[in-house]
C-alpha positions in Angstrom: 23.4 1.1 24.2 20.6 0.8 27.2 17.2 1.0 25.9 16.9 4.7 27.9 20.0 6.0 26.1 18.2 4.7 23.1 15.1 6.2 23.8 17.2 9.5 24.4 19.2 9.1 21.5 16.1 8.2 19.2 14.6 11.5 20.5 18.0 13.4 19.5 18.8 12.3 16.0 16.7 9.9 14.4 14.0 11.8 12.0 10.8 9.3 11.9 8.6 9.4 8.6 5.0 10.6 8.9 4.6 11.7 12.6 4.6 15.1 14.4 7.8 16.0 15.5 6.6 17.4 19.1 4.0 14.3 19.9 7.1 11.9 19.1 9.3 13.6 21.0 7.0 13.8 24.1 6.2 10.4 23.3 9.7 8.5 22.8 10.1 5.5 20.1 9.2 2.0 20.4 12.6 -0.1 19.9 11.7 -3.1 17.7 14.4 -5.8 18.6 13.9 -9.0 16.7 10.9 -11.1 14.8 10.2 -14.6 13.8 7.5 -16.1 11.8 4.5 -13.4 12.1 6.0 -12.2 15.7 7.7 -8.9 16.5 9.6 -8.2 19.7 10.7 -5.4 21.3 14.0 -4.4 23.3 11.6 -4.9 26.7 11.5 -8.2 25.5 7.0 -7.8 24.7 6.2 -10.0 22.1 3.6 -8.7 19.2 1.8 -10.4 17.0 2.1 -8.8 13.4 -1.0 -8.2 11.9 0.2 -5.7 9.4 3.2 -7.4 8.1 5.3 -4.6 8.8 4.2 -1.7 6.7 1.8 -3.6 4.2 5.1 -5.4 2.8 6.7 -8.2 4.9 4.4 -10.8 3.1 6.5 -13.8 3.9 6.9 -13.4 7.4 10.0 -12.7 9.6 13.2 -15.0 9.6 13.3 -17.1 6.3 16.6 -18.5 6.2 16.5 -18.8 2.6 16.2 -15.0 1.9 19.1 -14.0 4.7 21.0 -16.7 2.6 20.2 -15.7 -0.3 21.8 -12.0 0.6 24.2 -13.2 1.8 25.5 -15.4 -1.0 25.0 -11.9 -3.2 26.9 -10.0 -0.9 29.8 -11.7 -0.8 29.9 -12.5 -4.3 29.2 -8.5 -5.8 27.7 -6.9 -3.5 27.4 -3.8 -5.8 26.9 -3.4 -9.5 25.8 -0.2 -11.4 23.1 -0.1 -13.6 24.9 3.2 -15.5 27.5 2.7 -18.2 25.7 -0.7 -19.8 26.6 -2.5 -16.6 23.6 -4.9 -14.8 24.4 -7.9 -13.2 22.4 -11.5 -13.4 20.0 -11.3 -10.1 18.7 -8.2 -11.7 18.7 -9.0 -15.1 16.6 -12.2 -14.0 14.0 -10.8 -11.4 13.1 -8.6 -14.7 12.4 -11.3 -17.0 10.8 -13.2 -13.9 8.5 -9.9 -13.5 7.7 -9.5 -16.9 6.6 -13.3 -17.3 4.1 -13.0 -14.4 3.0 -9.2 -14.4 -0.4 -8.7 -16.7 1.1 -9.3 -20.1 1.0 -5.5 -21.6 4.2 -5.0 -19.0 7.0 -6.0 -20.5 9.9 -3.7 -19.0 11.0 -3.1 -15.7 13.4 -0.2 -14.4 14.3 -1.1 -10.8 14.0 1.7 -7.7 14.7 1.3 -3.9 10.5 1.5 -3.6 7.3 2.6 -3.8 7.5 6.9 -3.6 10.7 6.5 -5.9 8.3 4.1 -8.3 5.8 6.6 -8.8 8.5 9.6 -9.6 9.8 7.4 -12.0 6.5 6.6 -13.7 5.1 10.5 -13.4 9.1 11.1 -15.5 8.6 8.2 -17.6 4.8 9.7 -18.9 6.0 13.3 -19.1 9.3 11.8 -21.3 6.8 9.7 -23.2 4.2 12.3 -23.7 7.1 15.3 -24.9 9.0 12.6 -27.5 5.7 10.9 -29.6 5.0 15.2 -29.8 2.1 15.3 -27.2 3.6 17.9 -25.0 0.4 19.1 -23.8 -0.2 16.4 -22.1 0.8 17.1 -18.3 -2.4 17.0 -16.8 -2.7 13.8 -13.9 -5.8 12.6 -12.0 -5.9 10.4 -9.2 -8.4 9.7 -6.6 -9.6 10.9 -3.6 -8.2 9.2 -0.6 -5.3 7.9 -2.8 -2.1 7.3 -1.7 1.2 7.4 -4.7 3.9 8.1 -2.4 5.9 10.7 -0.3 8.5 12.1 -3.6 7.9 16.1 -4.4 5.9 15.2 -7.0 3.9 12.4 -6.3 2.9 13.0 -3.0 0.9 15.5 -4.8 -1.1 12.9 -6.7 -1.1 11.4 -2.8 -4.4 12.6 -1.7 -4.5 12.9 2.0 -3.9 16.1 4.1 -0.6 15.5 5.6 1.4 14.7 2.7 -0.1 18.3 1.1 0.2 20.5 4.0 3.0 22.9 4.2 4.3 20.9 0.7 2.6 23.5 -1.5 1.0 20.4 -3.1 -0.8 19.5 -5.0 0.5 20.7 -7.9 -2.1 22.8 -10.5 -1.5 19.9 -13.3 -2.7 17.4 -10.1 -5.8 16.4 -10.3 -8.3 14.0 -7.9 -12.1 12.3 -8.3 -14.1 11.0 -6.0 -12.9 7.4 -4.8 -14.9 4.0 -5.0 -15.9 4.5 -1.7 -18.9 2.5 -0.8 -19.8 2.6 2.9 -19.3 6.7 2.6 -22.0 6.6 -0.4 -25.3 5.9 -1.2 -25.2 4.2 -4.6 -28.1 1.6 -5.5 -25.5 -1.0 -6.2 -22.0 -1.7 -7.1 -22.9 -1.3 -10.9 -24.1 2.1 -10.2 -20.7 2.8 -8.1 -18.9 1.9 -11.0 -20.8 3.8 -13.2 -20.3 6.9 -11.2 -16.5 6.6 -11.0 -16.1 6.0 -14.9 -18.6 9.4 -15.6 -15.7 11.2 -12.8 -13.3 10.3 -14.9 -14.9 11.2 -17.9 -16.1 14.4 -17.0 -12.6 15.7 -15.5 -10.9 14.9 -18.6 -13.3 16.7 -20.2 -13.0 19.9 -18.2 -9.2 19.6 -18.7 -9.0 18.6 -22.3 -8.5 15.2 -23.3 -5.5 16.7 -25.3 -3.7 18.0 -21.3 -4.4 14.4 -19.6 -1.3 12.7 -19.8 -2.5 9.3 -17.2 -4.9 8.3 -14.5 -3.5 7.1 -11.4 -5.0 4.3 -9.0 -4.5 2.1 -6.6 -6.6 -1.7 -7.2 -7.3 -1.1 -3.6 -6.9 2.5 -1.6 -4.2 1.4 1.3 -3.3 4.6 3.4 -6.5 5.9 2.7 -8.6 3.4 4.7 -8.5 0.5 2.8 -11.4 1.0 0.0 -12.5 -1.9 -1.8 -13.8 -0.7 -4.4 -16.8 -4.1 -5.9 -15.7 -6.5 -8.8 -15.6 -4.6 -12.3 -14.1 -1.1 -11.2 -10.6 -1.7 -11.8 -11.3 -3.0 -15.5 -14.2 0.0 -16.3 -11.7 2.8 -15.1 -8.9 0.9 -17.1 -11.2 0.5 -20.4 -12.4 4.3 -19.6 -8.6 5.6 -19.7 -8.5 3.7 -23.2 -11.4 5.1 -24.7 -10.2 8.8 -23.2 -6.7 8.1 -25.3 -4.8 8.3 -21.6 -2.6 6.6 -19.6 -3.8 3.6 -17.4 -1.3 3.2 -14.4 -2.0 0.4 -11.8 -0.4 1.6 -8.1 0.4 -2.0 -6.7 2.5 -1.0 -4.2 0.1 -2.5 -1.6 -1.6 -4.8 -3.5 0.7 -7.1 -5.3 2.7 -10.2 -4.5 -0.2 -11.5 -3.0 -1.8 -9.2 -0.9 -5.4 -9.5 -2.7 -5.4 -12.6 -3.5 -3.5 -13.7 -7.0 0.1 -12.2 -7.4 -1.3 -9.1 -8.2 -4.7 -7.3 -7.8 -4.7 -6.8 -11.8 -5.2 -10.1 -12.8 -8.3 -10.6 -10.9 -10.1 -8.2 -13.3 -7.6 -9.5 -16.6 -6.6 -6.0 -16.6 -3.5 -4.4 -18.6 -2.1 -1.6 -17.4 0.2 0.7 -19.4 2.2 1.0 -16.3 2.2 -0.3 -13.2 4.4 0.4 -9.5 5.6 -2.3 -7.4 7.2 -2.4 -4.0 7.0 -3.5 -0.7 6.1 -7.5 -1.5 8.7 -7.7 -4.1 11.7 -8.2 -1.7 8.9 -8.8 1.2 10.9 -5.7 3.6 14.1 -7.7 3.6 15.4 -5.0 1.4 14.8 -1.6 -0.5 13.6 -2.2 -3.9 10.2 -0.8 -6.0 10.0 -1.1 -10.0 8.2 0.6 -12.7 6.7 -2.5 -14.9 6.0 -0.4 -18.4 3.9 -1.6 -21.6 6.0 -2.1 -24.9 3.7 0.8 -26.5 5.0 2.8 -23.6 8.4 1.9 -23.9 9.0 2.2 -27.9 7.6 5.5 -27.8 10.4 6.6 -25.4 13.1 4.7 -27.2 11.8 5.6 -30.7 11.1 9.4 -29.8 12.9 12.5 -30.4 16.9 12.0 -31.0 16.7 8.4 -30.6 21.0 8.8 -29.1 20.1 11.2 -26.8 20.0 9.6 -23.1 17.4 9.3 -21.1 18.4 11.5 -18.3 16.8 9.1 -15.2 18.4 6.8 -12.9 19.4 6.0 -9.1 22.7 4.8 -7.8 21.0 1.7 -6.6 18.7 0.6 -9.1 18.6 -3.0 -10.1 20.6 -3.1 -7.0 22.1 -6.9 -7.3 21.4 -7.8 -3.1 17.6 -6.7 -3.6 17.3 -8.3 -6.8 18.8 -11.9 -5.5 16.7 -11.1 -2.5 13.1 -10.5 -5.1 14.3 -13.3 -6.9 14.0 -15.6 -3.5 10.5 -14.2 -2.4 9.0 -14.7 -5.8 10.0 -18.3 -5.4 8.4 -18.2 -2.1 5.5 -17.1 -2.8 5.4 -20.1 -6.0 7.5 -23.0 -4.9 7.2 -21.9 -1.2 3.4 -22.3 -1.1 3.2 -19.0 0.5 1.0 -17.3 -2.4 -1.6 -20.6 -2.1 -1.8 -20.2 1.8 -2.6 -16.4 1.6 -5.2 -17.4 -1.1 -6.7 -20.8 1.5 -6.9 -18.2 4.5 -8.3 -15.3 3.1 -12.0 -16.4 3.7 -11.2 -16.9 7.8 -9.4 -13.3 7.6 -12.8 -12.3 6.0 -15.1 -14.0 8.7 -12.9 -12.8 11.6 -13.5 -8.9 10.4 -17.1 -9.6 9.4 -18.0 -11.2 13.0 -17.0 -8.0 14.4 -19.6 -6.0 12.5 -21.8 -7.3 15.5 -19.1 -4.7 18.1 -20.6 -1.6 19.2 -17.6 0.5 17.6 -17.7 -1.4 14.4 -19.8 0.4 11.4 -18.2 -1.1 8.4 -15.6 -4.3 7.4 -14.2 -4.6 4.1 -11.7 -6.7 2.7 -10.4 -8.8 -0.2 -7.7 -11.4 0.2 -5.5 -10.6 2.9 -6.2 -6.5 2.9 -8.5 -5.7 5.2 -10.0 -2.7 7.4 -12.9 -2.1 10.0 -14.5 1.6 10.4 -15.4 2.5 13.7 -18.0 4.9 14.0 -20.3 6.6 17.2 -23.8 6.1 15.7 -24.2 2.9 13.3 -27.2 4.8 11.7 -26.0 7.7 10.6 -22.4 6.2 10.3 -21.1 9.3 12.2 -17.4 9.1 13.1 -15.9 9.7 16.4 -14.6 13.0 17.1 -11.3 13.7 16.6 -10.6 15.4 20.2 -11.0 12.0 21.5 -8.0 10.3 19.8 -9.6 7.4 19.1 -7.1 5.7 17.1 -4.3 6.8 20.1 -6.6 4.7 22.2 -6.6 1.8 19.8 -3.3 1.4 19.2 -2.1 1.7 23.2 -4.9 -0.6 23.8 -3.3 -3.3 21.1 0.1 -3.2 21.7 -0.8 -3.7 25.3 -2.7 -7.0 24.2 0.2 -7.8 22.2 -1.3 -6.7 18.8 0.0 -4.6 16.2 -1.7 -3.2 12.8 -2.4 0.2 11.6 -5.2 3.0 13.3 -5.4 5.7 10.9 -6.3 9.1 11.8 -9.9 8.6 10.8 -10.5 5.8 13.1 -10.2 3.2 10.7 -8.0 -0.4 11.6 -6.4 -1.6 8.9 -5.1 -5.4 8.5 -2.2 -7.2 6.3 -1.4 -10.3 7.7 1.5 -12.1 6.1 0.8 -14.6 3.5 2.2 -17.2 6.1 -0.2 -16.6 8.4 -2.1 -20.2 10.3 -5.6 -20.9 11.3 -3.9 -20.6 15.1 -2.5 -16.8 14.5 -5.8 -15.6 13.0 -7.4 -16.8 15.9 -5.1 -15.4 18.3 -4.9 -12.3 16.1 -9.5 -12.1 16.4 -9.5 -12.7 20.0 -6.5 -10.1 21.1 -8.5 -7.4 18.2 -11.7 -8.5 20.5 -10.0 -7.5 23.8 -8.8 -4.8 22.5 -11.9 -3.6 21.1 -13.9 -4.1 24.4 -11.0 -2.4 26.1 -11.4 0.9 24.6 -15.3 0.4 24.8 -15.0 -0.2 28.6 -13.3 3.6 28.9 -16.5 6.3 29.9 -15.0 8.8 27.5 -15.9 6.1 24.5 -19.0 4.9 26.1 -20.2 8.4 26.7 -19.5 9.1 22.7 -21.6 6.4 21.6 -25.0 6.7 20.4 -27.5 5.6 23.8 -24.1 6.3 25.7 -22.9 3.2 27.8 -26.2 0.9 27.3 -24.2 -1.5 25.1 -22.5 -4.8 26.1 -18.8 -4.2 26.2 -18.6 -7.8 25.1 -21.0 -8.1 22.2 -18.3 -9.4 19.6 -16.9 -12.0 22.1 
């Protein structure tokens, strides 16, 4: 088809996640054509250099032959299997027992879904099942934080806590509950310990407004992705988990984002020794090369289902393709990337140039904040360092950004609040992170150099356009 019929076509049929209808329509889609290695190219033949490995989840990079082989080896030998009826087949039987041994050690079962949203339903149906057969049925109260982000499904896009995913979604739902996120640069806390300290006596004190008897779990992500990238300092994660043990509720870790290598060790949870009850998985599991999520769930968790209530009855949840066997060979290849293939010790040896690169452009005029831990990262622009105000929406900042990139031959994420946020692939070189600073650099000074930006600054245009050079 020509890439205008395309265009046309796109505009006629194809229903695109997360955008407004109209502004894409006007707009027209972006035909991505091929990749290789950390580079995407598109049907005009523009080559882009991945910076935010796809949609937080193409963590080994484009084009490993041994993944495509790997598929294709499953395909041809069942290229379907049912998990209903008793069925399974061995790929998924052994990416489970592969998760299990490296997950925190408190997750010891794994039911397979075809990613992230679907994980979340299933962990939200797995609690309320859990809760209703060890006679707790009270218990259907959720909390989750600020910012958060659990998903797009009807239900958990209510413990989602960003605008869009509520609006005109009659969400969130009255047993959805949120507290304030870990969000240091937007607070004025003496230190980290007093952060922490603030985020346990949230906790604490919603539960207590609800009734510890109606809180069924806490819901969080180790690091808030879609909401900006919040890194919350050392010790949250394990005070909200040791909280949620001491309130007699559910601890669920959202790794969606964070795992397989994202922050640093496989997953986010171990850099804290934390246990979770449950825990969601996605994205870096299969690396992109295929739909799968999981629901990792804690023996205690697990008994009480099986053990609960008529102990014959099903339990009425499932999806036509989980454990799906082509995923599952597919998982079972990227984990021994990520091991064997080196790819988890790279991510680990680069982080701390991924972290210089962002910090070096705290010196930019637009730049008011860089976080990051491993390879997750974000800057926050803002108009007055100071006062840390923000840019006004009217002046579409992040539209500016991203135009701005891509025409420097970049690509990573400019949310809505004018932050930029960053997941290289855990294949990434010294050489790409230099290409990846100096194109961020032009692109930054690009969108300082237009008056409208200039004139929204604090003192106007009297900065250097090329301070972070």
């Amino acid at each position: 088809m020509p890439n205008q019929s395309l265009v046309e076509s796109d505009r006629k049929h194809l229903i695109h996640p997360v955008v407004s209808y109209r502004a894409h329509e006007a707009r027209g889609v972006t035909v991505l054509d091929s990749a290789d290695g950390v580079f995407l190219r598109d049907i005009e033949g523009k080559e882009l250099l991945d910076a935010f490995s796809g949609l937080w989840c193409v963590n080994t990079g484009y084009g490993h032959a041994s993944i495509v082989e790997a598929a294709a080896k499953q395909m041809a030998k069942l290229p379907y299997a049912t998990g209903y009826f008793h069925f399974g087949s061995e790929p998924a039987i052994e990416l489970a027992a592969k998760l299990a041994e490296l997950a925190p050690a408190s997750l010891q079962h794994v039911y397979f879904t075809l990613g992230g949203s679907d994980a979340v339903d299933s962990a939200l149906r797995f609690i309320t099942h859990y809760y209703n057969a060890t006679g707790r049925p009270s218990k259907k109260h959720f909390i989750a934080l600020q910012r958060g982000y659990h998903g797009s499904s009807s239900i958990g896009a209510g413990l989602t806590a960003l605008p869009a995913f509520h609006r005109n979604f009659d969400l969130p739902l009255p047993t959805q509950h949120h507290i304030p996120s870990p969000y240091a640069y937007r607070n004025d806390y003496a230190d980290d310990a007093a952060l922490i300290a603030a985020s346990v006596q949230a906790l604490e004190a919603k539960v207590a407004e609800l009734g510890a008897d109606n809180v069924a779990a806490f819901f969080c992500e180790p690091i808030q992705g879609s909401g900006g990238v919040i890194v919350p300092p050392a010790g949250w994660l394990k005070a909200m988990r040791e909280a949620c043990r001491k309130l007699d509720i559910l601890f669920v870790a959202d790794e969606v984002i964070t795992g397989f290598g994202r922050t640093g060790p496989l997953f986010a949870c171990e850099g804290e020794g934390v246990e979770p009850d449950l825990m969601t998985v996605a994205k870096g599991l299969t690396a992109g090369y295929a739909p799968m999520g999981a629901v990792l769930m804690s023996d205690a968790v697990y008994q009480g289902i099986k053990d609960g209530g008529d102990m014959s009855a099903p339990v009425g949840h499932g999806h036509t393709y989980s454990a799906h066997p082509v995923s599952a060979a597919i998982g079972l290849e990227v984990m021994r990337l990520y091991h064997e293939g080196g790819l988890l010790a790279n991510g680990q040896a680069r982080a701390p140039r991924f972290a210089q690169g962002l910090d070096a452009l705290l010196a930019h005029p637009l730049v008011g904040d860089s976080r990051h831990r491993g390879l997750l990262g974000a800057l926050e622009l803002v108009a007055d360092k100071d006062s840390k105000r923000g840019f006004d929406a009217a002046l579409k900042l992040p539209d500016r950004i991203a135009a701005a990139a891509y025409g420097n031959g970049l690509v990573f994420r400019a949310f809505g609040d004018n932050i930029l946020g960053f997941a290289p692939a855990l294949c990434y070189t010294e050489a790409n992170f230099d290409m990846l600073f100096e194109r961020l650099t032009k692109t930054l000074d690009d969108v300082l150099a237009q008056s409208e930006v200039r004139d929204a600054l604090k003192g106007g245009s009297g900065f250097s356009s090329r301070a972070a050079a």
